[in-house]
Structures are given as C-alpha cells and as structure tokens.
MILUMDREN-65386 format. One record per residue: residue in one letter; z, y, x of N, C-alpha, C in turn. Coordinates in steps of 0.001 Angstrom, whole numbers, padded with zeros to 6 digits, always signed. Example, Ala and Ser with C-alpha at 12.3 -4.5 7.8 and 13.67 -1.06 7.14 Angstrom:
a+007800-005690+013190+007800-004500+012300+007800-003300+013200/s+007080-002250+012850+007140-001060+013670+007870+000030+012900/
This chain:
x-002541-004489+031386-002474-005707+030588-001219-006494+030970/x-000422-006885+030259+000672-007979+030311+000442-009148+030517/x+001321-010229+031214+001564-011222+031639+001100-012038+030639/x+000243-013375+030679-000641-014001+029828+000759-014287+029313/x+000140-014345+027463+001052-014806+026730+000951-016315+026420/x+001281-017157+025111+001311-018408+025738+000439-018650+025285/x-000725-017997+023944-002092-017771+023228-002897-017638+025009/x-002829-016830+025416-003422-016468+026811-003957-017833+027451/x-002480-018395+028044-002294-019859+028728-002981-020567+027732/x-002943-020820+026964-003678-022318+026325-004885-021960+026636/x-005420-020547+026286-006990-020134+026121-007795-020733+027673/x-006619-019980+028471-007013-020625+029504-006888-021930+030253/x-006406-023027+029357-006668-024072+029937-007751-024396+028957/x-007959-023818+027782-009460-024655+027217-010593-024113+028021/x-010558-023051+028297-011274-022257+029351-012467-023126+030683/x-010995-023024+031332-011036-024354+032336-011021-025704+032268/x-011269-026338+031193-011495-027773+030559-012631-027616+029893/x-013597-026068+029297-014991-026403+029316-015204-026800+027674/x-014064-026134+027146-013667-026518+025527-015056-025675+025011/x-015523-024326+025573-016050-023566+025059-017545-023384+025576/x-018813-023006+025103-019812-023036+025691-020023-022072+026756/x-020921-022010+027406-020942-021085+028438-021772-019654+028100/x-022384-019402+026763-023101-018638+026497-022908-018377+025201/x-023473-016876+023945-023422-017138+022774-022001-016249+022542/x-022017-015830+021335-021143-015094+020760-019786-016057+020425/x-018863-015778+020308-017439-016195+020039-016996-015387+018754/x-016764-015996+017262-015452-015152+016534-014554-015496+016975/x-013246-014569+016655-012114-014960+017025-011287-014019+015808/x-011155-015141+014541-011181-014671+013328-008820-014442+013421/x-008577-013573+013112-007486-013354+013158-006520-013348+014202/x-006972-012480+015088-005986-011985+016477-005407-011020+015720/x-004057-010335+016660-003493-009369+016462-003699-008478+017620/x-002860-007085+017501-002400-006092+018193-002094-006884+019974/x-001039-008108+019479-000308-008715+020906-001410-009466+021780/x-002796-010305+020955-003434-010973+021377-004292-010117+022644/x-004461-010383+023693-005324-009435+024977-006744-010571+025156/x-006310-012317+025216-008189-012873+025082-008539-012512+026400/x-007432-012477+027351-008066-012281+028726-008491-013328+029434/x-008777-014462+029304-008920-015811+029961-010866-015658+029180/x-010919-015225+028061-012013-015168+027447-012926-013883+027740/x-014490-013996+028093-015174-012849+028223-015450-011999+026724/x-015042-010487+027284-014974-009813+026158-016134-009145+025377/x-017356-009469+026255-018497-009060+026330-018791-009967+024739/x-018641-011502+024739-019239-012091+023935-018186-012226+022965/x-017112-012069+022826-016481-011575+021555-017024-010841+020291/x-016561-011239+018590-016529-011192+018256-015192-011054+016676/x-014617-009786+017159-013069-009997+016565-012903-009709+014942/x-011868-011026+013854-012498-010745+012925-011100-010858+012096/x-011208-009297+012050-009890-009387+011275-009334-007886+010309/x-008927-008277+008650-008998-007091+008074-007079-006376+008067/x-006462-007053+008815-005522-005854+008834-005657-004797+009929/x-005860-003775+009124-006091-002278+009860-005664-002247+011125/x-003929-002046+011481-003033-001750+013031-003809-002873+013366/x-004547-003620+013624-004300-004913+014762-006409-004451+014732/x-006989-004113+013565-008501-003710+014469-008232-002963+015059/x-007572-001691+014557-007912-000238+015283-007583-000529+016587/x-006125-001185+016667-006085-001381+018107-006532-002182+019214/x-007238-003147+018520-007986-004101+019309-009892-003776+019677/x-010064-002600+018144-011412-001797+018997-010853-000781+019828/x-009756-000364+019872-009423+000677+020764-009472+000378+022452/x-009613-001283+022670-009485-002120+023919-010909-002212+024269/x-012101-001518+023362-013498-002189+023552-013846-002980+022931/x-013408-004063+022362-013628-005205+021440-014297-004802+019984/x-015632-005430+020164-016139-005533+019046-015522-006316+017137/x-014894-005894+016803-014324-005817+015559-014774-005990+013959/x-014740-006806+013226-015448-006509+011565-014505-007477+010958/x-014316-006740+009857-013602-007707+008814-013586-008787+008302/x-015682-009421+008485-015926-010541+007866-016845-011004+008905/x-016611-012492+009198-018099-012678+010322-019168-012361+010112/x-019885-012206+010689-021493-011610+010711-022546-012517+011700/x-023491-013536+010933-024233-014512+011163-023580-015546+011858/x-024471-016349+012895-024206-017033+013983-023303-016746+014819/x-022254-018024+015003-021834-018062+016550-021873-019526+017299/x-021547-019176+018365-021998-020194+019330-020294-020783+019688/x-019408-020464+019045-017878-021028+018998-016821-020309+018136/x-016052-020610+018029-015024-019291+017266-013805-020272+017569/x-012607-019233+017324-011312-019201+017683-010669-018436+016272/x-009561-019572+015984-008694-019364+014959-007763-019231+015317/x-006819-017780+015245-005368-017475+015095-004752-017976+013834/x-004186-018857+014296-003347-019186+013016-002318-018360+012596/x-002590-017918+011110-001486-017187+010215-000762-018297+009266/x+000645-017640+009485+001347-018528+008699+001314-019363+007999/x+000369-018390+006409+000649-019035+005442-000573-020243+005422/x-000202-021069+004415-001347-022459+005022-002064-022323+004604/x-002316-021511+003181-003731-021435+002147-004687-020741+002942/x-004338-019752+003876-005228-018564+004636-005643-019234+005203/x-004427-019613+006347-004972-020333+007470-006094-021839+007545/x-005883-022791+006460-007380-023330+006151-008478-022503+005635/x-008130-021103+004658-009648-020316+004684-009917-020070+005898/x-009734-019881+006922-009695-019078+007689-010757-020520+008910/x-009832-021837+008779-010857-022177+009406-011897-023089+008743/x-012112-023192+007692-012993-023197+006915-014777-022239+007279/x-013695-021069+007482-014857-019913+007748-015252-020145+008805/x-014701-020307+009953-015257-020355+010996-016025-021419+011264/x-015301-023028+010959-016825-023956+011052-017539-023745+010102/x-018071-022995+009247-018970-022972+008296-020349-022150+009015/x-019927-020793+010003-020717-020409+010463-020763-020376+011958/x-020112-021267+012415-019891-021503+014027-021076-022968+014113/x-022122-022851+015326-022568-023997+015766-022251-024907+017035/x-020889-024111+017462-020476-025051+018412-018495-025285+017818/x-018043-025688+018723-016373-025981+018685-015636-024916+017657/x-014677-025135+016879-014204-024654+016947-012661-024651+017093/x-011840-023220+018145-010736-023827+018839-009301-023507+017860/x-008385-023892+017327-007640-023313+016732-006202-023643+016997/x-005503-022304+017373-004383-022424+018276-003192-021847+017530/x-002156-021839+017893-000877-021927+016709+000440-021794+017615/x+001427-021433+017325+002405-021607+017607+003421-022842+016317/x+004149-023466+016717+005196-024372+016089+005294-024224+014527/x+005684-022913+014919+006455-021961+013709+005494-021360+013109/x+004083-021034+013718+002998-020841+012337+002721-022146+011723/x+002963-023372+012034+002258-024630+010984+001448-025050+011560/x+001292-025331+012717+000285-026051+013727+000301-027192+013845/x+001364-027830+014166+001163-029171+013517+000928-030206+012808/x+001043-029390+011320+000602-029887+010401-000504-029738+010067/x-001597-028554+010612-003065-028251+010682-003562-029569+011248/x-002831-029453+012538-003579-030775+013103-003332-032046+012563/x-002585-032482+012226-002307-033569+010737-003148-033646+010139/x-003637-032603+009522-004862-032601+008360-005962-032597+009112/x-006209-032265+010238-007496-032158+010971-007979-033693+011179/x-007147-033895+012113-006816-035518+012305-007300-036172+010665/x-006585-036209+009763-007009-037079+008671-008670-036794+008006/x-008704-035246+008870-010300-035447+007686-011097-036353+009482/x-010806-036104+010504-011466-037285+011345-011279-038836+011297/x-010271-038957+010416-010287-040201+010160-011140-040672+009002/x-011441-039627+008198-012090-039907+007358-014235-039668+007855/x-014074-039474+009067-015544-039103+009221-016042-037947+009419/x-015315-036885+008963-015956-035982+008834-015630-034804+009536/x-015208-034866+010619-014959-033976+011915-014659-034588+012886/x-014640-034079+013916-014195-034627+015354-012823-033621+015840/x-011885-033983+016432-010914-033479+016658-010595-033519+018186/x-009959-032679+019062-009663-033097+020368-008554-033239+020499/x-008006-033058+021829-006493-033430+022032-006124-032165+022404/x-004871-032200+021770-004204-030973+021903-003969-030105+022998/x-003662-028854+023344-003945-028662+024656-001403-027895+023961/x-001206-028318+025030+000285-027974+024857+000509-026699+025491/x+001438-025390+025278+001945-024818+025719+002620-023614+025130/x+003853-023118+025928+004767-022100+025193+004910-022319+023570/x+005014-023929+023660+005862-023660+021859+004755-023796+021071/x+003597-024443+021564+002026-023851+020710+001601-024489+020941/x+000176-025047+020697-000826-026277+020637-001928-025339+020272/x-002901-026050+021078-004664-025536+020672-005544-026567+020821/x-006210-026563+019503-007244-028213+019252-008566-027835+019112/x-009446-028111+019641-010898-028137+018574-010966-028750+017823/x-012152-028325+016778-012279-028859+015401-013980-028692+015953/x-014794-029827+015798-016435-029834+014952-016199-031018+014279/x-017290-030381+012960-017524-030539+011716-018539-029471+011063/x-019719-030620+010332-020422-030057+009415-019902-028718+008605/x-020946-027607+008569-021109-026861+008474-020006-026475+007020/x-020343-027562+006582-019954-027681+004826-018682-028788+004649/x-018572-029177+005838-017211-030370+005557-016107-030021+004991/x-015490-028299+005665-014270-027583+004710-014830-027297+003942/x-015671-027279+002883-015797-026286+002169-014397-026166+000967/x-014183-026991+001228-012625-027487-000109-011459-026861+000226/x-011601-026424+001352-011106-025269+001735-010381-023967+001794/x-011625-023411+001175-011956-022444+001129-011029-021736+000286/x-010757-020745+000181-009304-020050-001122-010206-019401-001504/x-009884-018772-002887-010448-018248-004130-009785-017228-004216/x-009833-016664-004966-008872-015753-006027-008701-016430-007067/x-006939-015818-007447-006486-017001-008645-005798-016180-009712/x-005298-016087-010850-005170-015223-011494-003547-014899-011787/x-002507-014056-011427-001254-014024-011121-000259-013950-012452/x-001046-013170-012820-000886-012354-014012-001377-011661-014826/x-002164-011424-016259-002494-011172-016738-003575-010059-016678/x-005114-010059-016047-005415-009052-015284-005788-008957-013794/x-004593-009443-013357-004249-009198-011908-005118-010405-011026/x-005763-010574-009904-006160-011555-008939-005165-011027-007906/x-005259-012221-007100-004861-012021-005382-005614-013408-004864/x-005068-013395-003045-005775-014402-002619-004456-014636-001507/x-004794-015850-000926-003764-016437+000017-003671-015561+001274/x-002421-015559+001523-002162-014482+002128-001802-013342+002631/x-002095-012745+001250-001667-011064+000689-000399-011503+000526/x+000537-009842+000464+001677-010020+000074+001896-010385-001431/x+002753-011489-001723+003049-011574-003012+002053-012107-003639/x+001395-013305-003019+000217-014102-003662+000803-014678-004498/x+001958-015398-004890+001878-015704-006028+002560-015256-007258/x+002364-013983-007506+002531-013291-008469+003319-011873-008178/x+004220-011421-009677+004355-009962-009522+005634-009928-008458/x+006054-009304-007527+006633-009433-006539+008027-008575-007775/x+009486-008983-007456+010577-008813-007845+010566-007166-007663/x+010559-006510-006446+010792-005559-006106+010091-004374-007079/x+008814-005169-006622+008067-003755-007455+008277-004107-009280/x+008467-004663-009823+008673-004816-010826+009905-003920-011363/x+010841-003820-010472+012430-003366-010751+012175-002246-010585/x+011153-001547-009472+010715+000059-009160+009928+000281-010436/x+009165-000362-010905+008218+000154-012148+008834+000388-013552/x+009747-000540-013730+010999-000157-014984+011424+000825-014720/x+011828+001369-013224+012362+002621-012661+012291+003788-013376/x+010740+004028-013150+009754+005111-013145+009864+005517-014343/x+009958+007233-014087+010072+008004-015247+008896+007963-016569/x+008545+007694-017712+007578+007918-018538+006384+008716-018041/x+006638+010002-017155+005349+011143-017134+005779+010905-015244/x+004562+011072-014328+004997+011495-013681+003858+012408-013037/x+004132+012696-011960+003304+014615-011251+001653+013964-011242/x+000863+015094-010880-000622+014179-010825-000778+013848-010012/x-000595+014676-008842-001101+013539-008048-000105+012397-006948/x-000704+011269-007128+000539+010039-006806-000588+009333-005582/x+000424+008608-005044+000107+007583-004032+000745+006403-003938/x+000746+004743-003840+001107+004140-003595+000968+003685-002193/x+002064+003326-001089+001559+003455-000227+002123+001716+000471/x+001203+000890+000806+001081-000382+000499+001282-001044-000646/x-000268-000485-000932-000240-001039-002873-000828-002689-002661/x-000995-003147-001686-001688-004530-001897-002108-005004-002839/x-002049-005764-003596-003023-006097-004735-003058-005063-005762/x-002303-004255-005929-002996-002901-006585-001541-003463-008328/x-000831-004001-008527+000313-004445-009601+000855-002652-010163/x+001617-002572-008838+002598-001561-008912+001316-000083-009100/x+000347-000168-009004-000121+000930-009055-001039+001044-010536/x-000954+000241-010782-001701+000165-012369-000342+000669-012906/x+001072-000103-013086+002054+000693-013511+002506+002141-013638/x+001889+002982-012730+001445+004155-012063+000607+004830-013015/x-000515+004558-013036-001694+004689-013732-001619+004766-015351/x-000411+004123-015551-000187+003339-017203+000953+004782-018111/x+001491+005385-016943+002301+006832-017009+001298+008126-017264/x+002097+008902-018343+001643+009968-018608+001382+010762-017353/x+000409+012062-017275+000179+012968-016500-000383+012370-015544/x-000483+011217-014642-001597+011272-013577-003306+011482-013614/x-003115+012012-012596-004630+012443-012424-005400+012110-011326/x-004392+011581-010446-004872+010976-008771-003883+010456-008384/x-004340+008698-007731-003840+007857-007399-004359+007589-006133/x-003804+007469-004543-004212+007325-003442-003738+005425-003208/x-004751+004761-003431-003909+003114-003343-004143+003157-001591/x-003084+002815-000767-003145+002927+000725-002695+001205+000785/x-003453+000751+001868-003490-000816+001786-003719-001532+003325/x-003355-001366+004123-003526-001755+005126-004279-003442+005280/x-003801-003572+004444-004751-005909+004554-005604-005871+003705/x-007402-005439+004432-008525-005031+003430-008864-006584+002328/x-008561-007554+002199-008431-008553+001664-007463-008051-000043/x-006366-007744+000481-005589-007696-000632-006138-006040-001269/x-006653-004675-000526-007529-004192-000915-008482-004191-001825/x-008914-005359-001903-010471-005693-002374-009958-006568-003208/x-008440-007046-003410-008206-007801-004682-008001-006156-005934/x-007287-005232-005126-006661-003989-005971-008378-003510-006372/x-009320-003787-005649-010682-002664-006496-010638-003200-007707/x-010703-005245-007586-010760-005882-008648-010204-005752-009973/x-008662-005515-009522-007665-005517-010615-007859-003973-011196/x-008365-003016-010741-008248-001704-011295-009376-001047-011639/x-009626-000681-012698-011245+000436-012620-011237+001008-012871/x-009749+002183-012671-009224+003255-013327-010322+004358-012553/x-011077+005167-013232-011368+006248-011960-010564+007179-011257/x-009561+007229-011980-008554+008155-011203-008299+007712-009735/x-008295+005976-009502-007695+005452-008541-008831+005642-007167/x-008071+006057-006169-009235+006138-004955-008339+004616-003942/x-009521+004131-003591-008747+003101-002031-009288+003482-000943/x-008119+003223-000207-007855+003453+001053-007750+002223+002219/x-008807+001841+002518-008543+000809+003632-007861+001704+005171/x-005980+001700+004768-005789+002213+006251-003808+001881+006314/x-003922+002183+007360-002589+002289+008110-001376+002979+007636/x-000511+003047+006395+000079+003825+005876+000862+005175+006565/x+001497+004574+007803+002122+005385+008076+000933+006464+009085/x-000036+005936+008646-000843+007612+009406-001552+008002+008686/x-001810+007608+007342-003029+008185+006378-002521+009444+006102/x-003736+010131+005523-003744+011810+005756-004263+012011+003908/x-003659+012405+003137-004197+012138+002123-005688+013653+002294/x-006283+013801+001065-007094+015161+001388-006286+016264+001144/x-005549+016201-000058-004544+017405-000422-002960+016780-000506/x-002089+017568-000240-000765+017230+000047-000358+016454-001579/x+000708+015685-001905+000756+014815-003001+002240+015508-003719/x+002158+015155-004948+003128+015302-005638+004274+014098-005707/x+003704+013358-005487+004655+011766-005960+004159+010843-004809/x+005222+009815-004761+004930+008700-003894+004930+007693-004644/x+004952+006188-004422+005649+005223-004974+005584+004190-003894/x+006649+003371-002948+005914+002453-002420+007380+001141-002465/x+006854+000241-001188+007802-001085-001945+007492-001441-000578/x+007799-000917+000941+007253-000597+002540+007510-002365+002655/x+006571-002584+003624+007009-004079+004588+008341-004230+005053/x+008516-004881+005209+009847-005261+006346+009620-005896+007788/x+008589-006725+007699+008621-007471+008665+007012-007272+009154/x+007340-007856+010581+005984-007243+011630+005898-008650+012469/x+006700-009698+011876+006935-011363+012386+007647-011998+011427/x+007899-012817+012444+009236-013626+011408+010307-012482+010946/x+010970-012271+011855+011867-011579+011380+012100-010434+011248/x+013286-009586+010344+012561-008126+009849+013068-007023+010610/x+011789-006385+010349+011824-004910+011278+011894-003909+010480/x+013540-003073+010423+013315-002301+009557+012670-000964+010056/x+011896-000791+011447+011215+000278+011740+009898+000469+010555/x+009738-000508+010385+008129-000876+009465+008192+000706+008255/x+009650+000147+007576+010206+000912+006185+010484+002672+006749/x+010928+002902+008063+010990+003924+008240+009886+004310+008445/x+009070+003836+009196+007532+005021+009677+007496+005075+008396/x+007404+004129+006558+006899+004623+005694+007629+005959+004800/x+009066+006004+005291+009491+006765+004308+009047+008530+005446/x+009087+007871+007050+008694+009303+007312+006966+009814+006517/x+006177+008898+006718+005312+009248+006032+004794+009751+004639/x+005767+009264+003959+005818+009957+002794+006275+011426+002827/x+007187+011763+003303+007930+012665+003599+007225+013664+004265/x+005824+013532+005067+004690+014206+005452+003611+014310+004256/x+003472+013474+003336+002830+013452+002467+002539+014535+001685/x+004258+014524+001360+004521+015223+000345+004550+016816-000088/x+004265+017482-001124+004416+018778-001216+005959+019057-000916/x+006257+020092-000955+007557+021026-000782+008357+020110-001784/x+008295+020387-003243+009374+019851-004067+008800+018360-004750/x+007962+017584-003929+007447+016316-004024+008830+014977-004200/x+008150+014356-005184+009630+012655-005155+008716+012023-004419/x+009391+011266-004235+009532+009551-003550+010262+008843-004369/x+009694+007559-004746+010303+006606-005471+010210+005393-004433/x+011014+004958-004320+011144+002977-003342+011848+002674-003967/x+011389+001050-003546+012245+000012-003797+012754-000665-001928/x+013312-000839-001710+013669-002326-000463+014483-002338-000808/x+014650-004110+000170+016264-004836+000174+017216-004216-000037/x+018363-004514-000270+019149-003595-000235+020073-003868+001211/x+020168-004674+002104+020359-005088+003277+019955-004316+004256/x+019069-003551+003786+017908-003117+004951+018474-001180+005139/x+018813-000917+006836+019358+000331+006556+018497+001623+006270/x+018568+001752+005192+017125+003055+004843+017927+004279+004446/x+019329+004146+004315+020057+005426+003632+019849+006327+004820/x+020388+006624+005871+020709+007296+006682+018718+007815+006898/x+017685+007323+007519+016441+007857+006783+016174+008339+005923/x+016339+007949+004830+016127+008906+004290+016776+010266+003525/x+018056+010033+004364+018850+011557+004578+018391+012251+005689/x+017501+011721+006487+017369+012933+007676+015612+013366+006759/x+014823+013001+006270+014035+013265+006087+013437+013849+004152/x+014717+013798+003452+014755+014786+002205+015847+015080+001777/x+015803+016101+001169+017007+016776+000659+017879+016329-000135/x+017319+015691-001377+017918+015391-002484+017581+013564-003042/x+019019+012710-002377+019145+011342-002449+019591+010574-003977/x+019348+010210-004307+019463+008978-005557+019322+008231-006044/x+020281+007219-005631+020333+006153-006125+019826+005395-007610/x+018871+004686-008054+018948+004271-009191+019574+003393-009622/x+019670+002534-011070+020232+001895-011246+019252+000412-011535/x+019716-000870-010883+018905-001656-010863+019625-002963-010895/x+018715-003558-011935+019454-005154-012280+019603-006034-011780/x+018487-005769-010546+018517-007063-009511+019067-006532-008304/x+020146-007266-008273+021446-006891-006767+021090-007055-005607/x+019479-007997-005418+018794-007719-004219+018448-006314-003529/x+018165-005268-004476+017137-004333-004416+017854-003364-004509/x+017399-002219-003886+018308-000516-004265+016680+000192-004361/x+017227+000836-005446+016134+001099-006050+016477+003358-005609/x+015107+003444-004675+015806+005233-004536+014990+006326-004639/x+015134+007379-005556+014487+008691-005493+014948+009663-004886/x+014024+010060-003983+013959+011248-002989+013718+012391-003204/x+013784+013419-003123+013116+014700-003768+013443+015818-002508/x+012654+016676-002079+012510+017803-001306+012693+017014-000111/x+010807+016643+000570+011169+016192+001737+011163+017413+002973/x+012046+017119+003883+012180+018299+005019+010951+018374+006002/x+010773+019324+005989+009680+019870+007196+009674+019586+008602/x+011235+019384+008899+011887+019433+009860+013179+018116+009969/x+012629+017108+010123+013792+016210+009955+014994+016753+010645/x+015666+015981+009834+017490+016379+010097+017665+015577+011376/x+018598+015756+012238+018931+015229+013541+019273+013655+013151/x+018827+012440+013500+019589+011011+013992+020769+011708+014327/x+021338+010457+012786+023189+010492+013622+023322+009516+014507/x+021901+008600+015418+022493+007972+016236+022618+008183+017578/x+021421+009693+017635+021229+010411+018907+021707+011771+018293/x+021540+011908+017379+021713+013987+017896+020650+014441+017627/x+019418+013671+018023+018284+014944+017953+016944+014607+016775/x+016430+015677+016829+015286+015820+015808+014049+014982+016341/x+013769+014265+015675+012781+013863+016098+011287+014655+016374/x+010462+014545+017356+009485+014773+017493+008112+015089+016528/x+007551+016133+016310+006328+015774+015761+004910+016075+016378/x+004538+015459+016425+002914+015009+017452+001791+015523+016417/x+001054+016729+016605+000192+017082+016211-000856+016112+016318/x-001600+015944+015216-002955+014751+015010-003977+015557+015382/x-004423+014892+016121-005712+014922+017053-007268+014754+015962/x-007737+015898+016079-009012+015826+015914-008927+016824+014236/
C-alpha cells in the first residue's frame, strides 16, 4: 500500500475526530482505482461505484463493491466527481439512505468548495447540519446530516439530448451528440461487415448510427460507466445490439469481429492520457478478424499515427470538416505488432488467464 494520499489524511483526521460512528456499514459511493480507505475499516465498507477499472480493482483489494447502494447505512462517504450535476446526485444518494453523517471530501479542482457553499446555504436554510471543514493536500472534507428527503432536488434524471437519445450527468457527452462521433458517423461507409463493435459506446449515439447501416447483424456496445450503459439499453432496442458492462481494452468479444467503431477516452484526470486511446486501438486490433477495419475518430493533437502503424497494415486518413478531429480507417490488423519506433521492440503479449 502507498503513502496515505491526501483523501487518506483527511479520512484520517475525521477518523480521529470521531466524524464517523463506531459500528454499521459505511458506503463510500465513488472511489477510484487510487483511493486505498486505509484510515477506514474495510470490513464495514461498502464500495459504490459503476465504472468498471476502478470496481474490478477495488474488489480485487477485498472490498465489497455494487453499482447502486443496497439498503441501510450507518454513514457514507462521497468522492467527489467533477462534474456538479453527479456529484449532488451522488450526495443526494447517500443522505437519502445513510442514517448517520454523511462525509464528503474533494479536492479544489473537483468543486469542493462550492459543494460546501451550497451545503452551507441549505443549513442556513434549516435543513441540514454542516461541519467544519477538515483541510488538507489541496482538499477539504465536511459532513453533511440532513433528512432523509432534504436533497431530494437533487437528484439528476435523465434528460433528453436528442431526439430519442437520454443521458444523465456525468456520462461522457451529457449534453448532447458529442462533435467527434458525429464527424466518424458521416464517415462511415453506407454497408458495413456484420459483425461490429463499438467500443466505448456510452450512451449508445454512435452506435445506433451503426445499426442504421446496411448489412449488420451484431453489434457489441462495450461501455465501461454502467450508468451511461443503462442510458444506451434505453436509447436502443435494436436486437441485434448486445451490452457489455466492461473494460474495453480487455473485453473478449465471443467470436472475433469484422468492424470496429470507437471515439477512445483521452483522459484518466484532468489531463490527457494518450495511453487510454492506445490500449483501445491495441484492442481493437485483437478484436479483429485477419482482414477486419477499424474506424476512429480522436483529437487530432493526440499521437495515434505511429500506433496505429505498429498495429495494422493498411492506414487512412479520412476526410473531415472539423479541423479538431482526424478521422482514421485501419484495415489488416497485425498479429504481431510492428516494433515501437521509440524502443525497437515488439511489444509483449500476455496470454489471458482462465
């Protein structure tokens, strides 16, 4: 385990200030992968969170894990996510079914201050109690009690984006059709192979576009944030379409695929990681049959050429109106990636277990 982080330190000064009861289950609705909760007993944990990498790896620690709370608790703990609409669902949820404190901790730069702003004003108004902030590493952690039902106003919905389409706060591209995939879907040839995959289809947009093309017959929607998942069951009732609550760059389809389509993350924080875009194009590139495409969209900032020359044969550029975006089809991915021109060598492949 690593050196308490500064989530760690605060935990543990609410810890030791007695913020929390001494007995009774704990949610702790939106940790990640980085979060460890070592100041906190893990026994009475309760971890509640639907992006895939951050359960798998946080039941992989022992930690009891589910997407949505489940009954009573005796406290809960809010990771604050960025965006603000979530992050009031989020603690909304937790005093709704928490009967003691609940603690909610933040860094600067997720919007913590201004949580507590609003916390503060609904105690001025009566209807919660608020504590004093607990300070550290750039971050603040407050309790919140309040009636069961005091957030309920809260609470986020699903709202309607586009014609068809729901999402909810949070997901990528909540408020509406995201630029990228739009410019990839004009892309796309009239007919394409049967069987296709989108691989972070989040609200499921770009894969109805998919669906809307001659010749498919199987659509793999791969979705890692079961939230924006469960907006794509909504938006689609194609039967062709199967979902996938999982991890893109390790899903295993059942039979090898003809087509890809995806529009990969960038970022794994604030700022962007273009490793995110490579595990996806290697994964496709495993996906795929012998003479299988790949269609993407990313930035065009973002270095993906040289990837995806070590990992298919045949590169092309499309042509695309928006100068943000490079729009690229792949065709014949290699078995055997081509050597990094930044080392020399082939990369590794790790037989999957089980």
């Amino acid at each position: 385990m690593p050196a308490l982080s500064p989530r760690d330190a605060r935990l543990q000064l609410a810890r030791d200030g007695g913020l929390l009861p001494q007995a009774g289950r704990i949610a702790v609705f939106r940790p990640t992968a980085q979060d460890w909760l070592a100041p906190l007993d893990a026994a009475r944990l309760h971890l509640i969170t639907g992006f895939r990498p951050d359960h798998d790896a946080l039941s992989a620690r022992g930690y009891d894990c589910a997407t949505t709370p489940e009954g009573r608790y005796a406290a809960a703990l809010v990771c604050l996510p960025r965006a603000r609409a979530a992050a009031r669902d989020l603690i909304a949820q937790a005093v709704g079914c928490s009967d003691g404190p609940v603690l909610i901790d933040g860094q600067k730069t997720d919007g913590i201050d201004a949580l507590l702003r609003e916390c503060r004003a609904l105690a001025g108004e009566g209807r919660a109690e608020v504590g004093a902030p607990l300070v550290k590493g750039h971050g603040r952690l407050f309790s919140l009690n309040a009636a069961p039902d005091a957030l309920a106003s809260w609470r986020a919905g699903r709202t309607e984006v586009a014609p068809g389409f729901v999402t909810l706060p949070g997901v990528f591209s909540a408020d509406g059709i995201d630029p990228g995939s739009a410019a990839l879907a004009a892309a796309l040839p009239e007919r394409l192979p049967p069987r296709m995959a989108d691989l972070g289809a989040g609200w499921g947009w770009l894969s109805a576009q998919v669906l809307a093309r001659a010749g498919v017959e199987h659509l793999d929607l791969v979705e890692a944030e079961a939230a924006a998942l469960d907006c794509a069951r909504a938006n689609i009732a194609d039967p062709r379409a199967r979902f996938h609550w999982a991890d893109a760059t390790g899903f295993a389809p059942e039979a090898p695929l003809d087509g890809v389509v995806m529009n990969p993350p960038f970022h794994s924080a604030r700022a962007a990681d273009p490793a995110l875009g490579t595990a996806f194009i290697a994964a496709a590139a495993r996906m795929l049959r012998p003479q299988g495409v790949l269609w993407m969209v990313a930035n065009r900032h973002l270095p993906y050429a040289p990837v995806l020359e070590r990992h298919f044969r045949e590169i092309a550029e499309l042509p695309c109106p928006a100068s943000a975006y490079r729009l690229t089809r792949a065709a014949g991915p290699r078995r055997t990636p081509a050597p990094s021109p930044a080392t020399g060598r082939v990369p590794i492949r790790r037989r999957r277990r089980g």
